[in-house]
N, C-alpha and C positions, 0 to 999 in steps of 0.2 A: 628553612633558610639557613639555621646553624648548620646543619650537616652539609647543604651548598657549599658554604663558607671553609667547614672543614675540612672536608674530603675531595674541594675539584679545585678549580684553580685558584678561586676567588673572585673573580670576574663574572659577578654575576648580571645577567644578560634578560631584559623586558624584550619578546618580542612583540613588535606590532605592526598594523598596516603602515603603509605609505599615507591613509587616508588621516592616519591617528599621529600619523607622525605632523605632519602638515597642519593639524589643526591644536597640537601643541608646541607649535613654532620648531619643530626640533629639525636644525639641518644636519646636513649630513659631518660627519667628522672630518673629515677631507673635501675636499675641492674634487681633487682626480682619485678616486680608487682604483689601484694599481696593485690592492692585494692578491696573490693566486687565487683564493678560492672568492674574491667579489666580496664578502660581508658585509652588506649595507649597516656598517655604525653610525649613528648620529652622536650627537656628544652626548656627554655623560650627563646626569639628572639626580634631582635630591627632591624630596617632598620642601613645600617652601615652610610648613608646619608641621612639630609634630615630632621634629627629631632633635637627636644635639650633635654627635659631628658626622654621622650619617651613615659612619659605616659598620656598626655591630647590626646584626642579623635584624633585630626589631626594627631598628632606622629604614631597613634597607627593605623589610617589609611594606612599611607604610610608604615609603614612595611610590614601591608599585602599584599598594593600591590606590594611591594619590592620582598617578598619574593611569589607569586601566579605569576610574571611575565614570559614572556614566555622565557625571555633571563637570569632568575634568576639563579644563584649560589652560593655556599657558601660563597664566599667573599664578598657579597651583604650584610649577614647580620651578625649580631654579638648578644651574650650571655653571661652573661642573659640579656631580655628583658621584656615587659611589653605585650607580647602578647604570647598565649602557643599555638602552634603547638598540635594537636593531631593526631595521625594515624588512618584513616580509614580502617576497613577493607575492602577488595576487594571483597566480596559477597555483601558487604550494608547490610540492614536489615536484609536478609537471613542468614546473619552468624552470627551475632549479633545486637540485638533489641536497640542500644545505640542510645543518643543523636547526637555521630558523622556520623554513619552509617548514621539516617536518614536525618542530614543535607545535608550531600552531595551528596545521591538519588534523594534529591529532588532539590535542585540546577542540576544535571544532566538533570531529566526529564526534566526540566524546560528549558533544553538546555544554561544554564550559564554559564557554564565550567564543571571543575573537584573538585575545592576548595568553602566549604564554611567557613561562621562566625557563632558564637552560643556564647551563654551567656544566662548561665541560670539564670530566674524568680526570685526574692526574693521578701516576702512580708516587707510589713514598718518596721516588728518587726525583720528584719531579718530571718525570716524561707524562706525554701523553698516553692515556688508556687507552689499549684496541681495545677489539671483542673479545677475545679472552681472558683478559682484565675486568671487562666489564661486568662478563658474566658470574665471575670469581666474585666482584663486590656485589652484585645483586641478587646471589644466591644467597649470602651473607647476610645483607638485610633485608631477605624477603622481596626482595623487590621483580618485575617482571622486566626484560628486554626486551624494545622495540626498536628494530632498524628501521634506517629512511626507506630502505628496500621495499621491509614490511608492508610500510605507510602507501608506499607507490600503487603497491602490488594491488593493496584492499582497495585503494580510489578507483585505480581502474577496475578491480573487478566488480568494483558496485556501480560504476558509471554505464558499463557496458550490461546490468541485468533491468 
């Protein structure tokens, strides 16, 4: 979560279903979304225990597993917080090529759960990471690349064997 905190925008992001959103009261942030690429936000969230002003990396921890737990309910957490809920949709990539879709494809495949985290890339100057940025910082810290492309690519070609 530090390194979330450090190295991307800040803004870090719980995805989850519609079904999870719903059953933790959480509506949507807006009335009308009218953003270009759609981002289902709901408002923001804080564990209601557990933290003190919610947003150092540990806080920002236990919220989400406050609110991804399996005994989670509304009354667990509270708004605003320092972490955003997004809605995934329920086809994944197939319905929509987003950042949340393929997070939490790929936490699925990966047999994790249902819920992932994201936070997206910033470079020094502030701008947004491409892919060649990306792959600069996760050569760096060892880490692997995966596009939503990837993500698409493997659902269908395991759908269709």
């Amino acid at each position: 979560m530090a390194l979330l905190i450090r190295e991307c925008s800040g803004i870090v992001c719980l995805c989850i279903s519609e079904e999870k959103s719903r059953h933790l009261n959480l509506r949507p942030m807006v009335e009308t979304n009218n953003s270009k690429n759609q981002t289902a936000f709901t408002i923001s969230i804080e564990a209601k225990e557990g933290v003190e002003s919610g947003v150092s990396a540990k806080d920002r921890v236990t919220t989400i597993r406050t609110a991804v737990a399996e005994n989670a309910v509304a009354d667990h957490i509270a708004s605003p917080g320092h972490v955003f809920p997004l809605i995934a949709k329920k086809g994944g990539v197939f319905e929509r090529r987003g950042h949340t879709e393929g997070s939490v494809d790929l936490v699925k495949m990966a047999n994790l759960g249902d819920d992932a985290v994201l936070c997206e890339l910033t470079n020094e100057d502030g701008s947004m990471a491409r892919l060649p940025e990306i792959v600069d910082f996760a050569v760096k810290k060892e880490m692997s690349v995966v596009t939503i492309e990837d993500i698409y690519a493997y659902r269908k070609m395991v759908m269709s064997n």
